[in-house]
C-alpha positions as CSV (number, residue, x, y, z in Angstrom):
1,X,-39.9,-12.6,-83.6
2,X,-36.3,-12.9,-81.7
3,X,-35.7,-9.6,-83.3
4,X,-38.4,-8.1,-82.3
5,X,-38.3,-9.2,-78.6
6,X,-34.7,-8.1,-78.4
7,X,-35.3,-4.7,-79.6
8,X,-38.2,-4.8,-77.0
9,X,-35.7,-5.8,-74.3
10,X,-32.9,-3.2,-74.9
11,X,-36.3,-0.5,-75.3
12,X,-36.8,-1.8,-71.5
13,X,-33.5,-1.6,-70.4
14,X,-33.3,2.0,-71.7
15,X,-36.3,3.5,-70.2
16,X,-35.8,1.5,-67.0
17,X,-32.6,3.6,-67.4
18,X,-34.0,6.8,-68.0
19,X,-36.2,6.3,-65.2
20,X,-33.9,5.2,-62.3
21,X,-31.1,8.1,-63.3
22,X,-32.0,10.3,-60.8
23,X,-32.3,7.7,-57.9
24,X,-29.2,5.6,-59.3
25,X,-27.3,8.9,-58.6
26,X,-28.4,9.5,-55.5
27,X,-27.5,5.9,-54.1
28,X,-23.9,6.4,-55.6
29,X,-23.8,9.5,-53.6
30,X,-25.4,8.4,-50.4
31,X,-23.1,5.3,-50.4
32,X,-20.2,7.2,-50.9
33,X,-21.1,9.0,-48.0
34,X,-21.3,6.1,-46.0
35,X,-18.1,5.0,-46.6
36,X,-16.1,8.1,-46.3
37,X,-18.0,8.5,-42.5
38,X,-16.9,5.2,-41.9
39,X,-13.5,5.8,-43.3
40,X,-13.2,9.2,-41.2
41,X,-14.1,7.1,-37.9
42,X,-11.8,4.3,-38.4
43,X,-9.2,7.6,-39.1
44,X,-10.3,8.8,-35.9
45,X,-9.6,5.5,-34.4
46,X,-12.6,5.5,-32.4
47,X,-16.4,5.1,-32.6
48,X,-18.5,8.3,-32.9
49,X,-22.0,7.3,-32.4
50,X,-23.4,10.4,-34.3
51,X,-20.7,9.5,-37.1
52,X,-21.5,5.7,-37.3
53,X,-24.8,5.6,-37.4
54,X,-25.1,8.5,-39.9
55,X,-22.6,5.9,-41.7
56,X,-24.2,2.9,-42.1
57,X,-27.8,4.8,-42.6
58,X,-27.0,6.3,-45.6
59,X,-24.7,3.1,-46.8
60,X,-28.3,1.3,-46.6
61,X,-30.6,4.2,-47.7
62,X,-28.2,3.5,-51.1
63,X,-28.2,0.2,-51.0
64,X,-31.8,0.2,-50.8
65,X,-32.3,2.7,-53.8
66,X,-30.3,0.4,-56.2
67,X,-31.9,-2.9,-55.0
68,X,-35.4,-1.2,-55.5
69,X,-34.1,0.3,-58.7
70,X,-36.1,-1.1,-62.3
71,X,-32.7,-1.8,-63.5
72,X,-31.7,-4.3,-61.3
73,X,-35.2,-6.0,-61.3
74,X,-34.7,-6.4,-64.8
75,X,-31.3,-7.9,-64.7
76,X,-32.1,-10.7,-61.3
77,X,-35.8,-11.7,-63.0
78,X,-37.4,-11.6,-59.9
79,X,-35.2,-14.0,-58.3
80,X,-36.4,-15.2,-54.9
81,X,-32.9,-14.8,-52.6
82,X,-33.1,-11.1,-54.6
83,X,-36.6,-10.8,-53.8
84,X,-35.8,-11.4,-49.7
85,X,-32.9,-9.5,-49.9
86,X,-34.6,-6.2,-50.9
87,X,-37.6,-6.6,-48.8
88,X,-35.0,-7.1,-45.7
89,X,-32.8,-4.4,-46.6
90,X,-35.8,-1.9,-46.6
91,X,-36.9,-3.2,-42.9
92,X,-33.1,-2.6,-42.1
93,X,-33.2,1.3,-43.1
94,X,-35.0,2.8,-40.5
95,X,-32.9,0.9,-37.4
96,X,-29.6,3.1,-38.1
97,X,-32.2,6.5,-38.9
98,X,-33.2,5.9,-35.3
99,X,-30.2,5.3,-33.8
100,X,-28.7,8.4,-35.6
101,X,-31.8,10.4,-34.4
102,X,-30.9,8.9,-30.7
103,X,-27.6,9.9,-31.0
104,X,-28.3,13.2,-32.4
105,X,-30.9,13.9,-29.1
106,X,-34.0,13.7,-31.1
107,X,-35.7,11.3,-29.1
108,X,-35.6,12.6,-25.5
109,X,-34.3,10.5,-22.7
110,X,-36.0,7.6,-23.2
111,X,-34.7,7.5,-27.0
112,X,-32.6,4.7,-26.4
113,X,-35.5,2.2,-25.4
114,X,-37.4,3.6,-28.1
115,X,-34.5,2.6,-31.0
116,X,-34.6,-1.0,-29.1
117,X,-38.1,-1.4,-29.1
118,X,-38.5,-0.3,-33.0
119,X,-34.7,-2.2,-33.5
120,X,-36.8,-5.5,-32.3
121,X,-39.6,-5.1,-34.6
122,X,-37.7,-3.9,-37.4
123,X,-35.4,-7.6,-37.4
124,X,-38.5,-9.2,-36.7
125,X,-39.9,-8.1,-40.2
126,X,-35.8,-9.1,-41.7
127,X,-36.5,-12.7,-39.9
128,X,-40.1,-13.5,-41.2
129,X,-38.5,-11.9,-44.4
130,X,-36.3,-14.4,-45.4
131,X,-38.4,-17.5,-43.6
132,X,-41.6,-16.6,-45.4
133,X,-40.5,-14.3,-48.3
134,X,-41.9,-11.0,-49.1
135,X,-45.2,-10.2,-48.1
136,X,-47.3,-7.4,-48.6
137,X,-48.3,-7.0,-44.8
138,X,-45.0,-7.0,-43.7
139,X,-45.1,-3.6,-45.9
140,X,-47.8,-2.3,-44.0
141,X,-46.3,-3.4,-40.9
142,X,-43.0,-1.5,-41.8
143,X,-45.1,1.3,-42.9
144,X,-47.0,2.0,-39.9
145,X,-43.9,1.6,-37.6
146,X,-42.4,4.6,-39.5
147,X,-45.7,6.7,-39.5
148,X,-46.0,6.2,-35.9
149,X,-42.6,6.7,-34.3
150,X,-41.3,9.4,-37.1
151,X,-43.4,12.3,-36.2
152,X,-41.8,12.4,-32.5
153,X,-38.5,12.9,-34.0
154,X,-40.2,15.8,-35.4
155,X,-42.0,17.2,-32.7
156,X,-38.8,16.4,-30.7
157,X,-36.3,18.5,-33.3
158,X,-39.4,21.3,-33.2
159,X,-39.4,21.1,-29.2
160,X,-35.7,21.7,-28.9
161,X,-34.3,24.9,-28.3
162,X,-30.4,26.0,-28.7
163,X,-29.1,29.3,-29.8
164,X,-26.4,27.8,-32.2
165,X,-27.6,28.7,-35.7
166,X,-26.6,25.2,-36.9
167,X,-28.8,23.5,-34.5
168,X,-31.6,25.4,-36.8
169,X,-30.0,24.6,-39.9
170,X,-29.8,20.8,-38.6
171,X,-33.7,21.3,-37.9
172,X,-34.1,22.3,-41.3
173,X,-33.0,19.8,-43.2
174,X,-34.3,16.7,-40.8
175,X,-37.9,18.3,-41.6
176,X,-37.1,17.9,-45.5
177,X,-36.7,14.5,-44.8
178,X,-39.3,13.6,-42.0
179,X,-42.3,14.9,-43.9
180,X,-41.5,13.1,-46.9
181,X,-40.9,9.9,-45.2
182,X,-44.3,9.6,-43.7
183,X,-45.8,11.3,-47.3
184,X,-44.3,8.5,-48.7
185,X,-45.5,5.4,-46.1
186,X,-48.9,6.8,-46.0
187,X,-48.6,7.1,-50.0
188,X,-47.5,2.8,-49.5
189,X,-50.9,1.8,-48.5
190,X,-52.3,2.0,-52.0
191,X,-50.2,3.6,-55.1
192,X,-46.1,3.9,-54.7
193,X,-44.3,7.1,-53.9
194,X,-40.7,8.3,-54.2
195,X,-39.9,11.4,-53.4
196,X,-37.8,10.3,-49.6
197,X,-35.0,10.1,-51.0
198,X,-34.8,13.3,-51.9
199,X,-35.6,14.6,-48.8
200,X,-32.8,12.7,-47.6
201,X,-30.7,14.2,-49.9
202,X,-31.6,17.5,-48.4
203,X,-30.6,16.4,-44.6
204,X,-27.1,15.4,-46.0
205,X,-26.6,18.0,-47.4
206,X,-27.5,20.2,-44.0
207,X,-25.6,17.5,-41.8
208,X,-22.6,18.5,-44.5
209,X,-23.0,22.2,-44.6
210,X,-22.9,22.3,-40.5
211,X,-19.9,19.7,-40.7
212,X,-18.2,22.2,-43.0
213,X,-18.5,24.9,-41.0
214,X,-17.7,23.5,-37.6
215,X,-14.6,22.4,-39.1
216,X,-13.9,25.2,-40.4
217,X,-14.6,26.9,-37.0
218,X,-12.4,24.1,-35.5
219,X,-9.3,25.0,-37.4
220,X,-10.2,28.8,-36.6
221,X,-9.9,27.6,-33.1
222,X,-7.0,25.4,-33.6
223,X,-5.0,28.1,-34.9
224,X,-6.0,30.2,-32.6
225,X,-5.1,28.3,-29.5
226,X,-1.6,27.0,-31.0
227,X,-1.0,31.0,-31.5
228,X,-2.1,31.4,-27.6
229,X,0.6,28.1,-27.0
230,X,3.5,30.0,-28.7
231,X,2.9,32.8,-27.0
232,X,3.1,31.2,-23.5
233,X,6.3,29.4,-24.5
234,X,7.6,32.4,-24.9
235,X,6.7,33.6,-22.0
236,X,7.5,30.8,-20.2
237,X,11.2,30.9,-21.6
238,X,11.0,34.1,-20.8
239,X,10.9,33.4,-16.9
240,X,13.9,31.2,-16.8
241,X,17.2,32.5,-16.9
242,X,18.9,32.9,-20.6
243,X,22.3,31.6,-19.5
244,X,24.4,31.6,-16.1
245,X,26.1,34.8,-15.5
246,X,29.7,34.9,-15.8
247,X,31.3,33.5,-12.9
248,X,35.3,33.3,-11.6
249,X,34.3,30.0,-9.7
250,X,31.6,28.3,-11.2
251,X,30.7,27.4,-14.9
252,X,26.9,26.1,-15.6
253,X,25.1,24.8,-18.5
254,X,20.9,24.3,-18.2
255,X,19.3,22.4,-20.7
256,X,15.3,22.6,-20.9
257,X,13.1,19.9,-22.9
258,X,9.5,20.6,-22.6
259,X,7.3,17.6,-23.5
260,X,4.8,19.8,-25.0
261,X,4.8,23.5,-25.5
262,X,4.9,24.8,-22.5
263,X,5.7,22.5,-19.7
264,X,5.9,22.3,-15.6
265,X,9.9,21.8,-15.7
266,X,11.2,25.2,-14.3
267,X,15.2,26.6,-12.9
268,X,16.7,29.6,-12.0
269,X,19.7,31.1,-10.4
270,X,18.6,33.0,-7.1
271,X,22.2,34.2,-6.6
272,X,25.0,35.2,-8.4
273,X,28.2,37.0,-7.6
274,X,31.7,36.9,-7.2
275,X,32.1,34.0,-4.5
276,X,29.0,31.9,-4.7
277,X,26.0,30.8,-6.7
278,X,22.4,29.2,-6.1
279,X,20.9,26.9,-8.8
280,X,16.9,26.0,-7.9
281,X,15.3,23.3,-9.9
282,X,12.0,22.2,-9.9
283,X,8.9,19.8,-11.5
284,X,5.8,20.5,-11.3
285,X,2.9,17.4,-11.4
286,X,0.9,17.0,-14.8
287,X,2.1,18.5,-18.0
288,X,0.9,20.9,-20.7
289,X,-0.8,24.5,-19.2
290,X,-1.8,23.6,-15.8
291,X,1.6,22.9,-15.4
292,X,3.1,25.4,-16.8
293,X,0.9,28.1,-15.0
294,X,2.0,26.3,-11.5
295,X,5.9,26.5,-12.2
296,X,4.9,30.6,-13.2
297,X,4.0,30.2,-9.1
298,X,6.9,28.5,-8.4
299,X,8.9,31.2,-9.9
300,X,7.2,34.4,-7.9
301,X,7.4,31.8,-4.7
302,X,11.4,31.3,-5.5
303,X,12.0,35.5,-6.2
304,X,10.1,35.9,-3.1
305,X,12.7,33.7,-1.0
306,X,15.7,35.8,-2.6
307,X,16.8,37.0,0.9
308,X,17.3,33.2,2.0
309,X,18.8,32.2,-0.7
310,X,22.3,31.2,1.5
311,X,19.7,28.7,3.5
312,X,18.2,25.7,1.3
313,X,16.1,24.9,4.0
314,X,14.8,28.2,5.0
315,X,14.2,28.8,1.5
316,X,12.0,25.3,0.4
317,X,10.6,26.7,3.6
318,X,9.2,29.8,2.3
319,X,8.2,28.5,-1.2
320,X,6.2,25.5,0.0
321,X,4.4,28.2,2.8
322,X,4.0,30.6,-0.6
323,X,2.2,27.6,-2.6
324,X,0.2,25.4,-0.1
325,X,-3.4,26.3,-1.1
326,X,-2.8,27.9,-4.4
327,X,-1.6,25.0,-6.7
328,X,-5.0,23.1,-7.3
329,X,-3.9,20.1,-5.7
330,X,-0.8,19.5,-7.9
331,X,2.7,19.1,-6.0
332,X,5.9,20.2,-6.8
333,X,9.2,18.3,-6.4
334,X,12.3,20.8,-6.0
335,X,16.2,21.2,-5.0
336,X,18.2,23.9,-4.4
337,X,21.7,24.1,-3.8
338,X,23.7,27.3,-2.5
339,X,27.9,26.9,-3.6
340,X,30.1,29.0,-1.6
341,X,33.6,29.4,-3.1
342,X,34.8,31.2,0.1
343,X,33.6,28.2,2.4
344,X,34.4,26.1,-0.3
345,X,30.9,24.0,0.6
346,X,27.9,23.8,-0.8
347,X,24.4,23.8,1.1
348,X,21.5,21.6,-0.2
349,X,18.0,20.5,1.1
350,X,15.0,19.0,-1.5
351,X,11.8,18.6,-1.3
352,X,10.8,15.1,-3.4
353,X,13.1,15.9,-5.7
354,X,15.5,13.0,-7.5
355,X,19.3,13.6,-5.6
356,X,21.8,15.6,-7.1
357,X,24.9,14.1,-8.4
358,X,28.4,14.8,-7.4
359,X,31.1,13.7,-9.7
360,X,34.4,14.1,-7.8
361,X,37.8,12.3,-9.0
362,X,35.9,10.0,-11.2
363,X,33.5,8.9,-8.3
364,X,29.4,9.6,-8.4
365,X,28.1,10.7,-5.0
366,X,24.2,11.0,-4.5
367,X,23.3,14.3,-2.2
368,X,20.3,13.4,-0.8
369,X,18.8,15.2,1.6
370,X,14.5,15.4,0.7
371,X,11.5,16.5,2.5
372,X,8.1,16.0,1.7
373,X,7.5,17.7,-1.7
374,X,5.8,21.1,-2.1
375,X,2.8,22.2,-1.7
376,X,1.3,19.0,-0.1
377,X,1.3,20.7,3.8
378,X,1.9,24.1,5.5
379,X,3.4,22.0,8.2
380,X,6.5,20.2,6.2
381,X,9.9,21.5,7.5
382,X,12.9,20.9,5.3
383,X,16.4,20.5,6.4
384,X,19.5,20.9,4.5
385,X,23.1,19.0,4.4
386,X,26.8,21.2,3.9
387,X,29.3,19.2,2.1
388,X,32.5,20.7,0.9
389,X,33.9,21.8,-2.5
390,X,37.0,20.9,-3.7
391,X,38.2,22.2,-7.6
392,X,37.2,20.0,-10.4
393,X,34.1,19.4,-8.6
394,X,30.9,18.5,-11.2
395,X,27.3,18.8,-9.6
396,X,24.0,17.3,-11.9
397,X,20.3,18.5,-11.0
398,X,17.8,17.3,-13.1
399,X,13.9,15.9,-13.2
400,X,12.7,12.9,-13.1
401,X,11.6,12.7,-17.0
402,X,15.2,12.2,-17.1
403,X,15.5,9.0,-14.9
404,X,11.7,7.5,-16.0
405,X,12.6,7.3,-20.0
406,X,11.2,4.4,-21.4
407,X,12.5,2.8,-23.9
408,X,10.3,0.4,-26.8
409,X,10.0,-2.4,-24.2
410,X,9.0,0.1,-21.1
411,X,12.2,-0.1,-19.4
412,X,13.3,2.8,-17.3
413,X,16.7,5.2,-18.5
414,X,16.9,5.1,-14.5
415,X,20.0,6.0,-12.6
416,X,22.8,3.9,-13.5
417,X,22.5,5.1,-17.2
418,X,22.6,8.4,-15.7
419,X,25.4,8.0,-14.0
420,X,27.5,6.1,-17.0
421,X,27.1,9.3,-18.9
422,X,28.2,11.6,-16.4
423,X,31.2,10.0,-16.3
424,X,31.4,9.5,-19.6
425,X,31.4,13.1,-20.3
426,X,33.4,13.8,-17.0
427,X,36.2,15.4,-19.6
428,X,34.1,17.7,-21.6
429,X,32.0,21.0,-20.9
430,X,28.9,21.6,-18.6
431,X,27.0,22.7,-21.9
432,X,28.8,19.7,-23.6
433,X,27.9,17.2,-21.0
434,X,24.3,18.1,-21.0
435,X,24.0,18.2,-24.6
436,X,25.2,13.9,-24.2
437,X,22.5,13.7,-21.3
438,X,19.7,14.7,-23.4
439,X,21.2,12.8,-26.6
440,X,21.5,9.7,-25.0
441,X,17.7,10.2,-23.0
442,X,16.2,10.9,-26.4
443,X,18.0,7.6,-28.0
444,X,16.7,5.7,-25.3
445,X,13.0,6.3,-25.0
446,X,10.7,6.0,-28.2
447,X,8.8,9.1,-27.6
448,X,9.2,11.8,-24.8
449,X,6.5,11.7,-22.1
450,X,7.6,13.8,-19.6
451,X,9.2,17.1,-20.0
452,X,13.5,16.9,-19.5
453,X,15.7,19.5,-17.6
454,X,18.9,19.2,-16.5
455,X,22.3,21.1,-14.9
456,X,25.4,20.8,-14.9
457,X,27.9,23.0,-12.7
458,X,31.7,23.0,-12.5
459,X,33.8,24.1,-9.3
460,X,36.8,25.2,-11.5
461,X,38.8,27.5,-8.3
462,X,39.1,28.4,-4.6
463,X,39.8,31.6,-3.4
């Protein structure tokens, strides 16, 4: 008789085998889906309501096949805490499927009361669950809920119009699963059904197929747009000037860092000849393509100034009259500085700008002479210092992503680092000397958030 009821036993286990294959599968899928959503978002490092939900819907749908699998009935007896625990798990389902049908837009704008309301009576049916054990009523209950609320997602979803093909896809596979979920409750009220879950299987399969392609699309676009940012760099780099021309009086080295691509940083050298030189810096607000498109303005306001070029003040003048209006509420900050080997002075005026450094004898002198900063009022006047040249002379323009490097405990590089290297480096080249600026910036601060620029300039002669 032992025998016999063994064999009887492993026959049951076997066909209660057979028979939950299909649906075993299916939870091992649907969980694994679950996870890798909720593995994606954590990724992502922040919640995506469409994501989550979708997440911890078909972690339950799963869990719910395998607890209402013959299997496992087998192997628990019908015990009671086993008996709650899949009764609960079924009322549980259907408050994520909400919330993802919420999320998604399928239940209008009053979708979010809606999952609340059906979110309430849902843990009501988990409560009574595990206080009174399972109960058939609570079935019907549960049942009815579904019957009644589901079909609005449908009508919703069939309501909805959008000319994106995966919207109809979407559609598509949401149907293969409504209309087997309310086949199925109806079906509850007097013989078992189970063909949900494969109508579930079907809208994963759509939600995947539309997730494939947008990313696919996305990386389309990606590529795409970091083609369209190389191909402003260039042309960004393309606006400043490649190197200083050669000069009997005045060697200068320009060093350009952008934070991202294409930044709002921008120089130039409005003059050039044989007896002077003027060097315009300048920082455009924000970073990344707004900014860059601004300091493109600040370079046709500068080559529209060329005739003032021997006036700093005249010139700032000009520019800011050239941008007020046209730079979408975002300043600029500038200097320029006109060098005059004949006069053996320099002229400078600012507008915002951080001052320029004057290294002389192994002394730092700040050259400060700022305005209001550009673009901000058609009204701002600028003026402008003179202050002579003498040979050996070093002069240091530069932004302010320079000066507001932070290091790993937010400090500032701030001005008397500055200063330390410049005289430092007081012995070497302009390009030399920048090179240590940048070197030392980029030690300092643990990641660049602002774009860098800097020039140096050596007075090497006098007529």
């Amino acid at each position: 008789m032992l025998l016999i009821a063994s064999q009887l036993t492993a026959g049951d286990v076997l066909r209660a085998y057979h028979h939950d294959e299909p649906l075993l599968f299916l939870a091992s899928a649907f969980i694994t889906v679950g996870l890798i959503a909720v593995a994606f978002c954590f990724i992502r490092r922040r919640f995506d309501p469409l994501l989550g939900w979708l997440a911890l819907f078909a972690y339950l749908y799963g869990q719910r096949l395998r607890l209402d699998s013959e299997i496992i009935n087998i192997s628990v007896n019908h015990n009671p805490f086993f008996l709650r625990l899949q009764a609960a798990v079924n009322y549980l389902v259907p408050i994520p499927a909400f919330a993802f049908f919420e999320a998604a837009g399928f239940l209008g704008r009053k979708g979010k009361y809606v999952v609340m309301g059906l979110s309430a009576a849902f843990l009501s049916l988990v409560v009574a669950t595990f206080v009174f054990g399972p109960h058939h009523l609570f079935d019907q209950i549960n049942s009815i809920l579904v019957i009644l609320a589901i079909p609005s997602v449908a009508v919703r979803s069939h309501l909805m119009r959008s000319r994106d093909p995966d919207f109809a896809i979407l559609r598509i596979g949401l149907l293969c699963f409504i209309l087997p979920v309310i086949w199925d409750n109806i079906r509850n009220f007097w013989a078992p059904s189970k063909i949900e879950p494969y109508g579930f299987a079907l809208l994963l399969i759509s939600l995947g197929y539309v997730a494939a392609r947008r990313t696919l699309r996305r990386d389309q676009e990606l590529g795409d747009m970091r083609s369209e940012l190389e191909l402003a760099r260039r042309i960004q780099l393309s606006i400043l000037p490649a190197a200083f021309p050669e000069s009997t009086h005045f060697q200068v080295a320009a060093r350009y860092v952008p934070m991202n691509s294409v930044a709002g940083d921008f120089y130039d050298f409005l003059e050039v000849d044989a007896t002077s030189a003027g060097i315009l810096i300048a920082d455009v607000s924000g970073h990344g393509v707004p900014a860059a498109l601004i300091a493109s303005m600040v370079k046709m306001a500068a080559t529209s100034q060329r005739e003032s070029s021997a006036d700093p003040a005249k010139l700032l003048t000009g520019m800011n009259n050239a941008l007020c209006g046209n730079t979408q509420d975002q300043s600029v900050t500038a200097a320029y500085v006109h060098l005059d080997a004949r006069a053996r002075e320099f002229r400078y005026a600012a507008a915002g700008h951080p001052p320029m450094l004057l290294l002389r004898n192994g002394q730092i002198t700040e050259i400060v002479e700022n305005g209001l900063i550009l673009a901000i009022s058609e009204s701002a006047t600028f003026t402008q210092l003179t202050h002579s040249l003498e040979p050996g002379d070093r002069l240091v323009l530069y932004t302010d992503g320079i000066l507001e490097a932070r290091d790993a405990q937010g400090k500032f590089f701030g001005e008397e680092s500055l200063h330390q290297i410049v005289l430092r480096a007081a012995a070497e080249s302009p390009t030399e000397a920048a090179n240590q600026i940048l070197t030392k910036v980029g030690q300092w601060s643990k990641s660049q958030d602002d774009d860098l620029t800097v020039i140096v300039c050596d007075y090497s002669s006098a007529l």
